[in-house]
C-alpha positions as CSV (number, residue, x, y, z in Angstrom):
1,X,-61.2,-3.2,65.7
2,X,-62.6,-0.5,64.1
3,X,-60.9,2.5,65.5
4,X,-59.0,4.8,62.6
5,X,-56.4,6.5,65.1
6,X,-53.2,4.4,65.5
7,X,-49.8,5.2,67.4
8,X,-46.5,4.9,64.9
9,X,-43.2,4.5,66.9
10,X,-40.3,4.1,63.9
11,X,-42.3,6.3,61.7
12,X,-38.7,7.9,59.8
13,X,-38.1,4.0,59.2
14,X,-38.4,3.2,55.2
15,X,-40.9,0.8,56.5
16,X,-42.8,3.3,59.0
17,X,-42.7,5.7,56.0
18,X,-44.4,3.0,53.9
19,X,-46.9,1.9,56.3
20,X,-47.7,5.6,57.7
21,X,-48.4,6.5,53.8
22,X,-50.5,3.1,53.2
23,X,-52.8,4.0,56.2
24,X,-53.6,7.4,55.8
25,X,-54.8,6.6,52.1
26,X,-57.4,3.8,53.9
27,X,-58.3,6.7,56.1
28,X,-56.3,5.8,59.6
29,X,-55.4,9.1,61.7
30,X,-51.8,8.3,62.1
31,X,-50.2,9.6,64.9
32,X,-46.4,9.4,64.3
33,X,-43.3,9.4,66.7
34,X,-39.6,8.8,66.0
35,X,-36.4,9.4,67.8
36,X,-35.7,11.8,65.6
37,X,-38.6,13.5,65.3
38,X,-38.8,15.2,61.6
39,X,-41.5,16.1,59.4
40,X,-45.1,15.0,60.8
41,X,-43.6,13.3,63.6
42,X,-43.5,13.6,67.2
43,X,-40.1,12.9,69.1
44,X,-41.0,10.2,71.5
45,X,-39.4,11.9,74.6
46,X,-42.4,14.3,74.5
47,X,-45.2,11.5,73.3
48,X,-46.5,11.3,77.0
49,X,-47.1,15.2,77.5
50,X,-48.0,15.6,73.6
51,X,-50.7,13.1,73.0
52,X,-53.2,12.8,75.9
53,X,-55.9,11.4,73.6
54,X,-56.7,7.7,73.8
55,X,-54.2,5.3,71.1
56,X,-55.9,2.1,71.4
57,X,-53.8,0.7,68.3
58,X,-50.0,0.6,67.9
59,X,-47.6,0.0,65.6
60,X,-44.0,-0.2,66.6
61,X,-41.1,-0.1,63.8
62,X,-37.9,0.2,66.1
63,X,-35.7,-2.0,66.9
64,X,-38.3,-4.7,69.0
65,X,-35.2,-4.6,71.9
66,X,-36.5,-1.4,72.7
67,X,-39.7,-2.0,73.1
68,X,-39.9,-2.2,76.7
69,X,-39.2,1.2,77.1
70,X,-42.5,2.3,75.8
71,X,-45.0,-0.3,77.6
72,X,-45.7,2.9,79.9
73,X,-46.6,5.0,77.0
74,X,-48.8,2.3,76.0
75,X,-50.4,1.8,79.7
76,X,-50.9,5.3,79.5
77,X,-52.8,5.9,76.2
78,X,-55.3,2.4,77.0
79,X,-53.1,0.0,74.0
80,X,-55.4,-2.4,73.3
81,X,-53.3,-4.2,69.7
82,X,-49.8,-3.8,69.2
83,X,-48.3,-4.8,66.4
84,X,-44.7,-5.4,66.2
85,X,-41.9,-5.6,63.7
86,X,-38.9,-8.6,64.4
87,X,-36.6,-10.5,62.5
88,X,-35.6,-14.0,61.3
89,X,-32.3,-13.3,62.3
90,X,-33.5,-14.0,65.8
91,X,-33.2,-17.9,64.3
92,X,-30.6,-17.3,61.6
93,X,-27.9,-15.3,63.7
94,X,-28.8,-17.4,67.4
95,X,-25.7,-19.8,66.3
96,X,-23.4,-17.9,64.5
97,X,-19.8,-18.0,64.7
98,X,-20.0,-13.9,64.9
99,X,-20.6,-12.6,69.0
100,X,-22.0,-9.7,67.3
101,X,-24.6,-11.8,65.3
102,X,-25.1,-13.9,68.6
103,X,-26.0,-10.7,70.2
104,X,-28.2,-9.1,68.1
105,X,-30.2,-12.6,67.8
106,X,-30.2,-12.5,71.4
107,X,-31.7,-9.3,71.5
108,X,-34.3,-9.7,69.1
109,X,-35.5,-13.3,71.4
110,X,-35.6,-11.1,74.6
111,X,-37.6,-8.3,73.1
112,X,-40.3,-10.6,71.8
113,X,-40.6,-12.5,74.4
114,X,-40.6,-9.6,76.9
115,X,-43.2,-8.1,74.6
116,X,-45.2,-11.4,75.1
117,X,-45.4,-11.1,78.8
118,X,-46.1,-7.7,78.9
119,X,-48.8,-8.0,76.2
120,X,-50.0,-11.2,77.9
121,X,-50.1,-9.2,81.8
122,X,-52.4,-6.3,80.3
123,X,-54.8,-8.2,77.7
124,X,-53.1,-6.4,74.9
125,X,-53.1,-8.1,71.3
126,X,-50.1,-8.4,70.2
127,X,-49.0,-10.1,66.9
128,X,-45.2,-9.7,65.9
129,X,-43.6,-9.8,62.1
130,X,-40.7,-11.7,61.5
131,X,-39.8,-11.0,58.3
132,X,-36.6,-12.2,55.9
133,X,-34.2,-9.7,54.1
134,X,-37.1,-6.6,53.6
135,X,-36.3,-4.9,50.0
136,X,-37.8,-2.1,48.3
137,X,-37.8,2.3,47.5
138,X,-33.8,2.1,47.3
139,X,-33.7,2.5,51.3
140,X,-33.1,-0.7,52.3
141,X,-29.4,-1.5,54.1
142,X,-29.3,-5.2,52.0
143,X,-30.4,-5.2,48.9
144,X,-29.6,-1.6,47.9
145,X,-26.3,-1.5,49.3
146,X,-25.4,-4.8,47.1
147,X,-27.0,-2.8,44.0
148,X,-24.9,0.3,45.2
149,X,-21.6,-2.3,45.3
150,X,-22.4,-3.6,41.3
151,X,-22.8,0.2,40.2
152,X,-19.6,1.1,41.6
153,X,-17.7,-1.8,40.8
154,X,-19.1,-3.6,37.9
155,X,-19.1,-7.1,39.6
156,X,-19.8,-8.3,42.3
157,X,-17.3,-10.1,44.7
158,X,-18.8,-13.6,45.6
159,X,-17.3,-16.2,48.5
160,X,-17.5,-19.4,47.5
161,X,-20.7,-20.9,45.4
162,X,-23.3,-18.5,47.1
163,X,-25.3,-21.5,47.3
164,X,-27.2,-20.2,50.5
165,X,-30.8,-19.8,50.5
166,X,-32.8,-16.9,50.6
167,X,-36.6,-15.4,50.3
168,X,-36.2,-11.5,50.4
169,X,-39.7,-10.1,50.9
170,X,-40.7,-6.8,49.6
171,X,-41.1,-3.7,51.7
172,X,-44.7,-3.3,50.5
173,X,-45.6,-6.8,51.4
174,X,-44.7,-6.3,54.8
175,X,-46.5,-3.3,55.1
176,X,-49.9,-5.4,54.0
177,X,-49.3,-7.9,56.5
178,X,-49.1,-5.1,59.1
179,X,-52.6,-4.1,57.9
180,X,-54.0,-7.1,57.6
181,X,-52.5,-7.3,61.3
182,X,-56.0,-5.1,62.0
183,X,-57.8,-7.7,61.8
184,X,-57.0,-10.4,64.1
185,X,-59.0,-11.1,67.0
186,X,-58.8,-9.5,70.2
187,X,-56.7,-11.4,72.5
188,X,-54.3,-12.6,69.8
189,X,-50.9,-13.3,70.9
190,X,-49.0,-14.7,68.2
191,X,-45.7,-14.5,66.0
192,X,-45.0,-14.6,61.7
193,X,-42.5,-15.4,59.8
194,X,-43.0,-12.9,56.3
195,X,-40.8,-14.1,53.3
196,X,-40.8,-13.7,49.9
197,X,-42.5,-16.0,47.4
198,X,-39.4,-17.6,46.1
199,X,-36.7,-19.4,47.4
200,X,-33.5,-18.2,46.0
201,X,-29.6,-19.3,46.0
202,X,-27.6,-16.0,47.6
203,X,-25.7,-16.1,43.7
204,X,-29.5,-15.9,42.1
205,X,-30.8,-13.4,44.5
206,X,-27.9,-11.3,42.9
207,X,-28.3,-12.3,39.5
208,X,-31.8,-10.7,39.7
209,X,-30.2,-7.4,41.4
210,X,-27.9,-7.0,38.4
211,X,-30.9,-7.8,35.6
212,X,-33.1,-5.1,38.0
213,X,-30.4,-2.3,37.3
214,X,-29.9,-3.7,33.6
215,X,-26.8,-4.8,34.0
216,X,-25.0,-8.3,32.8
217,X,-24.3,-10.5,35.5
218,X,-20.3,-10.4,36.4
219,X,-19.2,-12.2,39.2
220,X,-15.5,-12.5,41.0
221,X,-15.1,-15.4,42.8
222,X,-13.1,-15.1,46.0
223,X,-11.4,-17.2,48.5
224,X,-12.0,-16.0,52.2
225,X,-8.8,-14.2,52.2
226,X,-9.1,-12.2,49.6
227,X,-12.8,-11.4,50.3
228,X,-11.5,-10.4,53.5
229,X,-9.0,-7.8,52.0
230,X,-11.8,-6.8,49.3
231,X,-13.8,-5.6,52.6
232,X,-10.7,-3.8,53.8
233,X,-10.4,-1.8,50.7
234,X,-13.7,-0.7,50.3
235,X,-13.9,0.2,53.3
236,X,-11.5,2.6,52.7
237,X,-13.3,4.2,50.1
238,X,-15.7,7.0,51.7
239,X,-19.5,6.8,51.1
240,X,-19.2,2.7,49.9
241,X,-21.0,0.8,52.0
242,X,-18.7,-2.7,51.7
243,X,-20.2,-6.3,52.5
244,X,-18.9,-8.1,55.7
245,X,-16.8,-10.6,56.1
246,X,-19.7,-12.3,58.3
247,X,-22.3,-11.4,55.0
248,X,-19.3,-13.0,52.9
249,X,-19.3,-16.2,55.1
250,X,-23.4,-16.6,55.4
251,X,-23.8,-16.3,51.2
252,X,-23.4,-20.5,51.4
253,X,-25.7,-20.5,55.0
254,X,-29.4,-21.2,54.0
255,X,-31.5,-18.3,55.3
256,X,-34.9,-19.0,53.8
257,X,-38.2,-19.5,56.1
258,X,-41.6,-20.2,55.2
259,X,-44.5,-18.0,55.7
260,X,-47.4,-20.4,55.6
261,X,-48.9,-19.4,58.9
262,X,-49.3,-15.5,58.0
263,X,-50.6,-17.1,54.8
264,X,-53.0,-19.1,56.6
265,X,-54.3,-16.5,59.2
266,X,-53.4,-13.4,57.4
267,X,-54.1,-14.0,53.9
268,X,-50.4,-13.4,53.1
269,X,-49.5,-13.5,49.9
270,X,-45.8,-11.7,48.6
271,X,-44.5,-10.9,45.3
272,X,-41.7,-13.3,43.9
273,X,-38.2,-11.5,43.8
274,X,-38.3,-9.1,40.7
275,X,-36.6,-6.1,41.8
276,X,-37.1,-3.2,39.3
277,X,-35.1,-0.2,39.1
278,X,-36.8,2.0,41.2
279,X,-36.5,-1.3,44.1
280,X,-32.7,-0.7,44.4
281,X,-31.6,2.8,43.8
């Protein structure tokens, strides 16, 4: 598909704002929307009266749960490829001990495969991302928040081993596999898993945050309990955003997923996890 004006719904996202500023420098005519409206955006209440122009092309950032709510706008500006962002936690989370985590799995399935049907009843493309723990710019709630956690306390307060796997995936990688998502042929109907290049225990995956912000390694080791009281505290503190007692608990749960399909169809390729500086704060 050739056409160079494409629909953005999650634009204020830090990946919409990273894919909105990677198209416009290969020339796309981005038109933007986000709840919140904002800078260059449109507020998606008033996308149906605002845009009347054909959007055959759409990228859609927000939470996939909601994406339901917008298969009118797409009816209405002739959608022919949608391309959607998910989440491995729709595997990860489907059997976790937390309802919350159960939920939000639960969430993500329905959307997808509502998505699916939809896309699948009006001979839309349709290719949805499912990517790992997405890093990158210091705006990320994951990564960032555990760099934000070392600079304020000097360690970092581990359960257990942290022998759990993991593959974060950089925010700019993702953003290329959303363009390459251009691409694919009409009629595509299909779901990716996007991870990083490595494979990483949850204790390495740290390791690297501290060498990122040039820092030593310093670890506390923590049973449960006191983890759980360690969460309490910070969460007294205002502005520190404190780990979980769930996050605690799923640092010794293996999290990692390959991405040889994107690889294969997609020419997929991320970065192994080297976090710079400028990646966490």
């Amino acid at each position: 598909m050739t056409d160079k004006r494409v629909g953005l719904i999650g634009a204020s996202s830090f990946v919409g704002e990273q894919l909105r500023l990677f198209l416009e420098t290969r020339g796309y005519q981005v038109v933007a929307f986000s709840r919140q409206g904002g800078e260059g955006t449109l507020p998606l209440r008033q996308a149906g009266e605002d845009v009347v122009d054909p959007i055959r092309t759409w990228f859609y950032l927000a939470p996939i749960w909601t994406l339901p709510e917008h298969f009118h706008l797409f009816e209405i500006h002739g959608a022919q490829r949608l391309i959607a962002l998910s989440s491995t936690s729709r595997f990860s989370k489907k059997a976790s001990p937390s309802s919350s985590d159960r939920v939000l799995a639960s969430r993500l399935i329905e959307g997808e495969e509502q998505g699916m049907k939809w896309a699948g009843l009006h001979g839309c493309s349709l290719v949805i991302f499912q990517p790992t723990l997405i890093y990158g710019l210091g705006k990320d709630k994951n990564v960032t928040e555990i760099a934000g956690l070392i600079q304020r306390l000097g360690f970092f307060p581990i359960l257990g081993a942290g022998t759990g796997l993991r593959q974060p995936v950089h925010v700019d990688d993702v953003v290329s596999a959303c363009i390459a998502a251009l691409q694919v042929p009409d009629g595509t109907r299909q779901a990716y898993v996007l991870s990083g290049d490595e494979v990483l225990s949850y204790r390495l995956m740290v390791e690297r945050i501290f060498t990122g912000l040039g820092r030593k390694p310093r670890f506390v080791r923590c049973p449960l309990l006191l983890f759980s009281l360690v969460v309490w505290l910070l969460n007294l503190v205002p502005f520190v955003s404190a780990p979980t007692t769930e996050m605690a608990v799923r640092m010794n749960k293996d999290q990692n997923f390959d991405h040889d399909k994107a690889t294969a169809d997609l020419g997929f390729t991320p970065r192994p996890f080297n976090p710079e500086r400028s990646d966490l704060v």
